[in-house]
N, C-alpha and C positions, 0 to 999 in steps of 0.2 A: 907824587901823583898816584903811585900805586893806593899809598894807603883811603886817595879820594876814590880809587875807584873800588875799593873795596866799603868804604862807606856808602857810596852812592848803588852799589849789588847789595849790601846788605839793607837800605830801604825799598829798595824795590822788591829784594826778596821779601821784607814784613810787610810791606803792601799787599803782595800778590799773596802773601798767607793770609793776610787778616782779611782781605776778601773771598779765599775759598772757602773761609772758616766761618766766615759770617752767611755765607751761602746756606753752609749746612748746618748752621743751628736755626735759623730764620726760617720756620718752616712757611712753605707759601700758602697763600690766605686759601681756604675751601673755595670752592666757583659758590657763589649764592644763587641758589633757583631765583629766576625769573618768575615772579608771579603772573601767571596766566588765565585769563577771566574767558569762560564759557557759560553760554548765554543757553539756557534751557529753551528748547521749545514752547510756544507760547502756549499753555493749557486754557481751555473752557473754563472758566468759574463758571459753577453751576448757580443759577441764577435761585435765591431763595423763592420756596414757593407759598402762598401763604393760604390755609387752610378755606378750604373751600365752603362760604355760608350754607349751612344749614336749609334747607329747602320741604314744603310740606311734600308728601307723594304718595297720593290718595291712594294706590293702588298697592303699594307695598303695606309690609305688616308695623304694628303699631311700633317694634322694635328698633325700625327703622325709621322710624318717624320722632323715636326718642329724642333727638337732638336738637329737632325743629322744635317739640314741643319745649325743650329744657330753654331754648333761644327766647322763645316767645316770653316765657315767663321770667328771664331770668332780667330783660329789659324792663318788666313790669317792675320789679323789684328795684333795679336802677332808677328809672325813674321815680318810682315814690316805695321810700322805706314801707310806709304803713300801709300798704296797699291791702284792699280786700277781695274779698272774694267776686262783685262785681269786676274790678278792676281784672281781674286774669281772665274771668269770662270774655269780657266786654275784648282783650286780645286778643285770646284765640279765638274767638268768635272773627276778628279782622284780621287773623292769621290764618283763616282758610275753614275751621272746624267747626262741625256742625254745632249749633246751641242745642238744638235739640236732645244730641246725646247725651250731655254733660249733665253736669251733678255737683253743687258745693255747699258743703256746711257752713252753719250758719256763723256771721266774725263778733254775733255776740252772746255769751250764754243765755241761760235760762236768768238768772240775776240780775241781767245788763252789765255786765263786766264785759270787757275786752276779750274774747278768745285767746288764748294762748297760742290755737294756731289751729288753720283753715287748712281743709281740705277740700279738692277740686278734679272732677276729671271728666276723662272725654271716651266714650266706648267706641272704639276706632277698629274696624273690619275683624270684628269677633277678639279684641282683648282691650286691655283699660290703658289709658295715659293718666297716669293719676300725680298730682302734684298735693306738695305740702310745703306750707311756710307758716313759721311766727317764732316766736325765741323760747318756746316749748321745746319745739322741736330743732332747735340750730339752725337755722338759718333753712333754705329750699331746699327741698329733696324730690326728685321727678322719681317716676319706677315705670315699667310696664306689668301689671298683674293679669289673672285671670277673670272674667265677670263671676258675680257671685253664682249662687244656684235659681235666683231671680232675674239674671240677667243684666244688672245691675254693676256699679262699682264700687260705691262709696256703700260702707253697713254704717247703719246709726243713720239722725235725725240727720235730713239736708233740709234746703230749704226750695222752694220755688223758683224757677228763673224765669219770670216774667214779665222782665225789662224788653 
């Protein structure tokens, strides 16, 4: 009987080793963060703003009126490639400016050929709005200049606007 109970002290003593032992090799798992969701305050989206149409404004200078002129003609052009020189008048003239001041070369030379490209403008509160198109020149180009020494805006032959 002795020798059982020293059998039965020596499993429980490897029991009780193999469990302290297994304690300390087993190292315990890290804690894993808890993922935690924070919710920002709700921000303004700024709402896009979309650029403000061009508008004629008699009383400002022609520089400021560039963009309305550039609007006016640049529709003339969308609507018909080949547009001529009535055509951008016969506009601005329904975009607010005077016929009277304006000025445009003629859309066809001295030989009856097709102009290369027309020039057009409008003497708007002492400076010019002068427009140009045809495939001479790339495509439109608007400017504000100064009037000539004649008062005038366009140098060279124009033609009548007597429509």
């Amino acid at each position: 009987m002795l020798r059982r109970n020293r059998i039965a002290a020596g499993v429980i003593v490897a029991a009780g080793a193999s469990l302290v032992l297994s304690a300390c090799m087993s190292p315990t798992p890290a804690p894993t963060p808890t993922p935690t969701t924070t919710s920002a305050a709700p921000t303004a989206t700024p709402t896009p703003t979309t650029p403000a149409v061009p508008v004629l404004k008699p009383g400002l200078s022609a520089d400021e009126n560039l963009a309305y002129f550039d609007m006016v003609n640049n529709a003339v052009i969308a609507a018909n490639a080949n547009a001529g020189g009535r055509d951008f008048v016969d506009a601005l003239v329904a975009g607010g400016f005077d016929k009277a001041a304006m000025q445009v070369t003629p859309d066809r030379t001295a030989v009856d050929l097709q102009a290369d490209s027309i020039q057009w403008s409008v003497l708007f509160n002492s400076e010019c709005l002068v427009g140009q198109y045809g495939p001479a020149s790339g495509g439109y180009h608007g400017i504000v200049a100064d009037p000539t020494g004649q008062g005038a805006c366009l140098l060279g032959e124009t033609r009548p606007i007597d429509w």
